[in-house]
N, C-alpha and C positions, 0 to 999 in steps of 0.2 A: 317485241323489243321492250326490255325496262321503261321506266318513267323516266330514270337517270341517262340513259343513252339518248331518248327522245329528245329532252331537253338539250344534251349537247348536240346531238344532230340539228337541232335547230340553232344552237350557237354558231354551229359555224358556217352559216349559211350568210351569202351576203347580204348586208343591210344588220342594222340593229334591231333587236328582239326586245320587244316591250312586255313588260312583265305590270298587270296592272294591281295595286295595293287592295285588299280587303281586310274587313275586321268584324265580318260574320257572317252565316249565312244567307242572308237578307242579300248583304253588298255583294257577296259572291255571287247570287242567282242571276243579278243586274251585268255585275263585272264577265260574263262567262257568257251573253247574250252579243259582245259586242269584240273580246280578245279572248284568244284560245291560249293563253296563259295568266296565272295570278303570281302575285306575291305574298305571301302572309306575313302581313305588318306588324311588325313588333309595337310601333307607335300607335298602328290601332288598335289589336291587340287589348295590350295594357286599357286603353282607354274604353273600349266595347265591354272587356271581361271587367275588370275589376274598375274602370271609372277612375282611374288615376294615371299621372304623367308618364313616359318610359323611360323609368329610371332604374330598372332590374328589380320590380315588383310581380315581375310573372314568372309562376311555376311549371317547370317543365311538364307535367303530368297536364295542367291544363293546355298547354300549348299543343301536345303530342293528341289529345282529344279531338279537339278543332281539326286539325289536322287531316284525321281519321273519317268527321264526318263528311270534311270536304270530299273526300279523296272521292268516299261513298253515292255523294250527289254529281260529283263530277270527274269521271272515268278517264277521261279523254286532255282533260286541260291539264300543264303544265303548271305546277304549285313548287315555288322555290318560297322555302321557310328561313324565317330569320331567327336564328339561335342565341340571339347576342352571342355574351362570350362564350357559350356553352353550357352555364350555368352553374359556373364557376371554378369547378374542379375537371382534369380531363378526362377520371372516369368514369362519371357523369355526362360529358360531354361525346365522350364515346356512346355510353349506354343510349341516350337519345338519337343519336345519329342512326344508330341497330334499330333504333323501332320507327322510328320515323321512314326509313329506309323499308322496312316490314310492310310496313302499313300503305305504303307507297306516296311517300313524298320524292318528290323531281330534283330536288337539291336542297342545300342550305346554305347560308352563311353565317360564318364563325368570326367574328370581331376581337382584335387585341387591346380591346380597354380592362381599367382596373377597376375596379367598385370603391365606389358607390361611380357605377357607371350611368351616362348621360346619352339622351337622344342625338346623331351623328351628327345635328345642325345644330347643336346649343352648345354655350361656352359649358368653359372648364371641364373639357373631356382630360383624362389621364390614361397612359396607352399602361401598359406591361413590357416587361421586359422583353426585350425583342428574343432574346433566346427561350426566356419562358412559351411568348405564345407560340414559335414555331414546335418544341417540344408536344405541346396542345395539338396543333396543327398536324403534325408528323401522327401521332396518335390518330384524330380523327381518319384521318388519307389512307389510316392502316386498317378502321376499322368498316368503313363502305364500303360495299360491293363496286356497285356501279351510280351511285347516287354521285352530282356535280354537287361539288364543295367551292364556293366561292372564298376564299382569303380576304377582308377586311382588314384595313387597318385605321382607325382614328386619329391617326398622328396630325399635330396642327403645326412644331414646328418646319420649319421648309425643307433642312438638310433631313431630317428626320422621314418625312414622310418619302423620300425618295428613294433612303436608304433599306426605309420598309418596303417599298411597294416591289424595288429590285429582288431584295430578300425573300418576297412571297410567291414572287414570279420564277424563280426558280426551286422552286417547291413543286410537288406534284399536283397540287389545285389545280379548277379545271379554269377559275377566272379571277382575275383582279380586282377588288374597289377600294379606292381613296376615296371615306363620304366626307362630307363635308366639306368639297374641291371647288376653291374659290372663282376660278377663273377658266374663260376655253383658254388660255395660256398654259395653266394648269394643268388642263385636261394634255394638252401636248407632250409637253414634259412629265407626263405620267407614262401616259402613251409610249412616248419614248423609252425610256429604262426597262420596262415589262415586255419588250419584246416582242415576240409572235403572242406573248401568251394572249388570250381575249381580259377584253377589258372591260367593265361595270360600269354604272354611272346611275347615282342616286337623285332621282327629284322631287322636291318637295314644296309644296306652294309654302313661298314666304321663308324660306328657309338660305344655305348661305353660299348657295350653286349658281348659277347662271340657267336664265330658261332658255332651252333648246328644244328646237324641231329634233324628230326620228333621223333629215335628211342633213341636218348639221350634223349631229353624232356621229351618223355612218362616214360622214365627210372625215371628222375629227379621229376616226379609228376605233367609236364604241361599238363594242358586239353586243351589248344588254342594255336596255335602259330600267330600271324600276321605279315604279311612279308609286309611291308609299303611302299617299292618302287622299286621292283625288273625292273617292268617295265617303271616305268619312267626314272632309272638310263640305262636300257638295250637301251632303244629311245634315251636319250641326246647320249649315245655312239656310235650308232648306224648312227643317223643323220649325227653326226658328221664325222666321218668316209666317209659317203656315198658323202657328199658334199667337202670332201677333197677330194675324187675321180674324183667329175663332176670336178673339178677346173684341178686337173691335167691330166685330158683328152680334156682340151679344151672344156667343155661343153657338148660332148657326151654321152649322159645315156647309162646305160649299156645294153647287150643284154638280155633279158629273157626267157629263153628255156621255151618250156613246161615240166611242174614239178617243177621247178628249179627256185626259184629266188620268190621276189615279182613283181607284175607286177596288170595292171589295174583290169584283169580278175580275180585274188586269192583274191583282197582287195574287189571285187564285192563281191564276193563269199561267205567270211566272213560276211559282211553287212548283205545281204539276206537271215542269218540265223534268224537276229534281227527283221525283219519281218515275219520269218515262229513263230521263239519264241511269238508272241503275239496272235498268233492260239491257240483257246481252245485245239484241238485236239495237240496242241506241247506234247512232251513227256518228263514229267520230265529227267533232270542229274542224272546219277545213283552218288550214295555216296560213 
């Protein structure tokens, strides 16, 4: 079976499907120990690759990279990539989809923002024309095999986002997201107009969603959840933290028991699972 069938076969399975954020190989080897799905953050992404904000500073070559290597370390998990808009143009946006799809990515999602385009939680987002992105959209849907195409839309107006979300829903994507969706009110009235189609749901610490349980979602009618930076935010805090310590110890690392702590031997250890994962004989992640 495809990656892209995998993935929707587990879409539509009951309960909602958590797809958990990465933004490199390091997060990934951690993320893939604990969910048999990732998502490839465009928010971490931009900030892991190039150290700057997601504001449509990444190139598709590097993204389609990453991608490749994951796929490489990790045979078995589910990798749904974020394409922003596509990268601008649709046949562009086609072309990436064809390799990304080659290469074996699980899905993606395609966003109707405009450039200079912004992170789905921060103001002043601006969408495109609604015929423009489906035009895009029509395109992409034409050029996947079997890869799951999520339909985005960043609309913030209220009649707007609804009119979108309908609009996307009857398209042939395989799922829905409104990011940036303020309220489980919201999430209702989403839910509603989109129909049978399955439905997305973005979280983000600190961002401009509502936190939800797996077990409220599934309750509210999400089929996906994707959690977009639980561990790059857990590493900034985390680093940070650890080098406020080197500083006020004078420089001294701390000690590392066995068991207990990170240390040279637990980070090997993690590593050399990413070379057993590219053995035939690996054994798939149960679901």
């Amino acid at each position: 079976m495809s990656h892209g069938n995998k993935l929707r076969e587990q879409i539509g399975r009951p309960g909602t499907t958590p797809l958990i954020g990465v933004f490199d190989m390091y997060s990934a080897s951690i993320a893939a120990q604990h969910y048999d799905g990732m998502f490839v953050s465009g928010f971490g992404f931009a900030a892991s690759y190039y150290g700057l904000p997601d504001i449509g500073f990444i190139a598709w070559p590097d993204m389609v990279a990453f991608v490749q290597r994951l796929r490489g370390a990790f045979p078995h998990h589910h990798l749904l990539v974020d394409i922003d808009d596509g990268y601008v143009d649709p046949e562009v946006a086609c072309h990436v989809v064809e390799g990304l799809e080659r290469i074996g990515a699980s899905g993606v999602i395609l966003e109707d923002q405009k450039r200079p385009r912004r992170c789905g939680h921060a103001d002043g987002k601006q969408v495109l024309p609604l015929d423009e992105y489906l035009h895009k959209l029509e395109k992409v849907l034409a050029t996947r095999q079997e890869l799951v195409v999520v339909a985005r839309t960043d609309a913030t107006d209220e009649h707007d986002i609804l009119r979108r979300a309908e609009a996307l829903a009857a398209t042939d994507a395989d799922v829905v997201l409104v990011d940036g969706i303020r309220s489980v009110e919201w999430i209702r009235r989403v839910r509603e107009v989109v129909g049978g189609k399955p439905l997305l749901f973005n979280q983000i610490a600190g961002g401009k969603s509502p936190r939800l349980s797996l077990g409220e979602l599934t309750a509210l009618g999400v089929d996906v959840a994707i959690y977009s930076t639980p561990c790059l935010f857990a590493a900034h805090e985390a680093m940070d933290r650890a080098l406020t310590d080197l500083k006020h110890a004078d420089g001294r690392l701390p000690e590392v028991e066995p068991g207990h702590g990170v240390g040279v031997q637990a980070a090997t250890r993690l590593l050399e699972r990413n070379i057993a994962g590219r053995r035939p004989e690996a054994e798939e992640v149960p679901a």
